[in-house]
N, C-alpha and C positions, 0 to 999 in steps of 0.2 A: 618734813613733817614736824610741826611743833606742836606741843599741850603745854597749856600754862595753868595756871590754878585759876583761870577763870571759870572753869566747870564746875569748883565748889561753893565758889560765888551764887552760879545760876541755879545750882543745882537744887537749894531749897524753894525755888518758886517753879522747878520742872518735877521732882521728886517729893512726895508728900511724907514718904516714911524714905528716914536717912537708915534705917537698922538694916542688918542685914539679915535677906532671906534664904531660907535653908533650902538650897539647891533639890527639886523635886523627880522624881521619875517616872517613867511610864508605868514600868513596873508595880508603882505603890498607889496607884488607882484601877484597881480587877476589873472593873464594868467597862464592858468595850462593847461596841457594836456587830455584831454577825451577819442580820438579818433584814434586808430594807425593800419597803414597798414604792415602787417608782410614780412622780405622778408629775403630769404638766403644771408649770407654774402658769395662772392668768395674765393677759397683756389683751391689751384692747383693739378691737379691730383694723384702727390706722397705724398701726405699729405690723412693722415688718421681724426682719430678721434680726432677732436681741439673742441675749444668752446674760448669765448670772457673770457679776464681777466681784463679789464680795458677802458672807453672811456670817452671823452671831445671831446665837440662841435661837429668838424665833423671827430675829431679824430678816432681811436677805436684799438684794439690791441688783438692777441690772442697766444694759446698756441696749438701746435700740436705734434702727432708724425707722423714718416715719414710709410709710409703703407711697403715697402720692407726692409728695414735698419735701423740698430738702431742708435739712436742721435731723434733731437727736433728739430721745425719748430718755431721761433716766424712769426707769419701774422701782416702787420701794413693793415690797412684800412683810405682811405681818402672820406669823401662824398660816402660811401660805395663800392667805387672800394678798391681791392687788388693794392697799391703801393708800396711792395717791401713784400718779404720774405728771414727771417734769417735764415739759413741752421749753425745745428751743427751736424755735424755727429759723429755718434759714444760717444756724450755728450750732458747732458740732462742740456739745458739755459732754463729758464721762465722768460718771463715779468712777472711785478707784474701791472704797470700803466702806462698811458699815459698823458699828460695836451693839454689843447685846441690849444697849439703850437705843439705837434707834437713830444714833447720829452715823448720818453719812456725808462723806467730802467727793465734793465736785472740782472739776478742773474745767474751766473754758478753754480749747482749744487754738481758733483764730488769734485772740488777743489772752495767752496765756494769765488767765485769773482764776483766783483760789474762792471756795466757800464752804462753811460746816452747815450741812441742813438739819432742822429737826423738828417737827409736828408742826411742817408749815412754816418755820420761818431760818429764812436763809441769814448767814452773818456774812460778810467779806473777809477772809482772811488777806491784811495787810502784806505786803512784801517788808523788807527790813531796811530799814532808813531810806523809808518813798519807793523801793524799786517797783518794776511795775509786772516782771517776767514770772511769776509766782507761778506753780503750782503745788496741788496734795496729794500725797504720796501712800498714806499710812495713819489710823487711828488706834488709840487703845481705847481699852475697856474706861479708862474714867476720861475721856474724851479729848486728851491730848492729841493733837495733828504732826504730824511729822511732813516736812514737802523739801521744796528749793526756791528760793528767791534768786534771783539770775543768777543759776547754779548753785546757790551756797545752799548747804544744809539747814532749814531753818524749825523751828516747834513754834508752836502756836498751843502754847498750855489750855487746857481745859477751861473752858470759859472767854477764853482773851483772843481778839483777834488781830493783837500785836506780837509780828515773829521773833524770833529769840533766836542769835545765831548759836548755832550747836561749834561752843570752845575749840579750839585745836583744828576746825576745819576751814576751810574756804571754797573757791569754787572747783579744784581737780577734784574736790570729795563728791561721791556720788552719795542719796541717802539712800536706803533701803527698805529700814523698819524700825518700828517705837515698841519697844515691850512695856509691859502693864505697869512697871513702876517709872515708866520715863526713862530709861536708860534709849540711846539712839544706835542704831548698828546704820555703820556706814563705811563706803571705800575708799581707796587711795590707792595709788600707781605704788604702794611699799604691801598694800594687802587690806585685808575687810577687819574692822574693830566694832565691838560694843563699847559705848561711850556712854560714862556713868559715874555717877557720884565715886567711885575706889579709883579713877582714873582708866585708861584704855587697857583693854581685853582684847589681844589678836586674838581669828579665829584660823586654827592653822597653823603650819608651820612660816608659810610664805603667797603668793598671789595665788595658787593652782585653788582658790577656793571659789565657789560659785554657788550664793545664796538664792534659794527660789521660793523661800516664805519665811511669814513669821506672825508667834500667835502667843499672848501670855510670855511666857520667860525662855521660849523654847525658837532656836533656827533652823530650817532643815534646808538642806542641798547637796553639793558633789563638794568633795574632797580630793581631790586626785581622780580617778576611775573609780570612786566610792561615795554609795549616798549613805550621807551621817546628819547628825541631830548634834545642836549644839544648846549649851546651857547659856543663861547672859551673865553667868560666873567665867565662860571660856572654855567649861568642859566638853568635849567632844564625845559623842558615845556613836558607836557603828561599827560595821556597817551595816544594811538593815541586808536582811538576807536575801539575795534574789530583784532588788531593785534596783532599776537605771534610770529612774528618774524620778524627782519630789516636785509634787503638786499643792500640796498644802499641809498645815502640820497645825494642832490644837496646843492648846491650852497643857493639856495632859503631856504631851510630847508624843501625842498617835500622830501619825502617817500616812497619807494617802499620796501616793504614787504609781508609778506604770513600770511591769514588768513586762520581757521582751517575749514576744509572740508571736514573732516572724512578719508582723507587719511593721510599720514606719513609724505609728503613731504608737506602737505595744497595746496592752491592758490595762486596768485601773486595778489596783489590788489596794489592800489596807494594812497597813503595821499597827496591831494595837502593843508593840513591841519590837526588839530587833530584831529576832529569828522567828516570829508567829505573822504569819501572814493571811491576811483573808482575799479570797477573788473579789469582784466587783461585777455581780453580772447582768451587763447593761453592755449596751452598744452608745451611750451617750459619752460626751467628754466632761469629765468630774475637773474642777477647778478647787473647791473651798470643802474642808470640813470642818464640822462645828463642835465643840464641846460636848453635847449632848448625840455625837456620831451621826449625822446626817449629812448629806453631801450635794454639795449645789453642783448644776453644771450647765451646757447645753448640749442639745439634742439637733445634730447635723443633718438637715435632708438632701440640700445639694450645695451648692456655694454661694445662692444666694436666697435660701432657704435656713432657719433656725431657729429654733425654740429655747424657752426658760424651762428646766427641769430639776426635781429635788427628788433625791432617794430618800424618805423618813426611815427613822429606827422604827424597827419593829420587834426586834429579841435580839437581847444582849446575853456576853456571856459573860 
């Protein structure tokens, strides 16, 4: 594993504010979500079995296939209307995410290729020096990409759809996730780092870590036999009480996760902190939550039955 100082190099055309930011908490934001009203999300009638892959603000975004033909469906959702559907027929595209603007990244499947979409018009995101195996991974709020170009960790800043290798890494690096100010969280066979303008932040002591989201400046996942929330300063806070597994984690550093219930798949519960826990009560599987506490998922009928579903806030505490 080598870092060289070519991260401070890149770092002012990935990073817009070099200052540093004052490590935030769950804590030091009270409004949290309690109370949610469940509702189908719309999907148009040659669309089959989809579910939600990604949402922000009043964003949200999904994945389908078509019920008569083969090929794939991406769904965008605004304020819970159906505003546009991407039709590939005969090939299989997935969103990965969306950000509270409205850009969502595509992945082509078949012939792995990258794309940022937004009100209609798609960009190519390039691989890095010609390669051609790209895909996207991961967006923030001011519309940097995070993917891999034949394996390597690459960004695609805001606006540009020329990749940028992420310093210090190559192809044994896995990417995982981009926080709000362009810092990159990624792997390696020694363990998972935030990679950032102060140089590399292990999260952990060693490899026993296993990242399962990331949102604003905050990671959540398993630490050992514990699910913890980490800062992209490195701090680790946890463990959340009562949880065995992390599904998605906000901006705020809230928590949506599954506590054990004697079934295989558990509960969906909520951390709007580390020992306050809310149920989730729904029989749908919750994926994403949002900033403003609402939570994407889908809605299983059988295996090859499923729906787009969103719990809205309705009373916060």
């Amino acid at each position: 594993m080598v870092f060289t100082g070519g991260w401070r190099v890149l770092v002012g055309a990935l990073v817009l504010s070099a200052g540093v930011v004052a490590p935030a908490t769950a804590s030091a934001d009270p409004a949290f979500c309690d109370t949610w009203t469940e509702s189908e999300l719309p999907k148009p009638d040659g669309v089959g079995p989809s579910g939600v892959a990604g949402a922000a603000g009043v964003w949200a975004v999904g994945n389908g296939s078509f019920r008569w033909t083969s090929g794939s469906a991406v769904l965008v959702w605004k304020d819970g209307q159906l505003v546009d559907q991407l039709s590939f027929f005969r090939n299989v595209v997935y969103a990965s995410d969306v950000n509270s603007s409205g850009v969502v990244i595509l992945t082509g499947h078949t012939f792995p290729a990258a794309s940022r979409w937004q009100a209609g018009v798609y960009t190519t995101l390039r691989g890095w020096q010609g390669e051609h195996g790209v895909q996207a991974i991961d967006v923030n709020e001011r519309g940097d990409v995070l993917g891999e170009s034949d394996g390597k960790p690459v960004v695609w800043p805001a606006g540009s759809a020329d990749a940028r290798l992420v310093p210090g890494t190559d192809a044994s690096w896995s990417a995982i996730g981009i926080a709000d100010d362009g810092t990159v969280l990624a792997s390696s066979n020694t363990g998972t780092y935030w990679l950032g303008a102060s140089g590399p932040v292990q999260l952990g002591a060693g490899t026993d870590v296993e990242v399962r989201a990331v949102r604003g400046s905050y990671a959540a996942g398993r630490s050992g036999q514990q699910i913890v929330r980490w800062h992209l300063h490195g701090r680790e806070s946890g463990p959340f009480a009562g949880a065995v597994d992390a599904l998605s984690v906000n901006s705020h550093g809230h928590l949506l996760g599954t506590v054990d219930n004697g079934t295989t798949t558990g509960a969906t519960a909520f951390w709007p902190d580390l020992d306050q826990q809310v149920g989730v009560d729904s029989g749908a599987r919750f994926g994403v939550i949002t900033d403003e506490g609402d939570l994407y998922g889908t809605r299983v009928l059988e295996q090859s039955s499923s729906y787009p579903v969103v719990l809205k806030c309705v009373r916060g505490a």
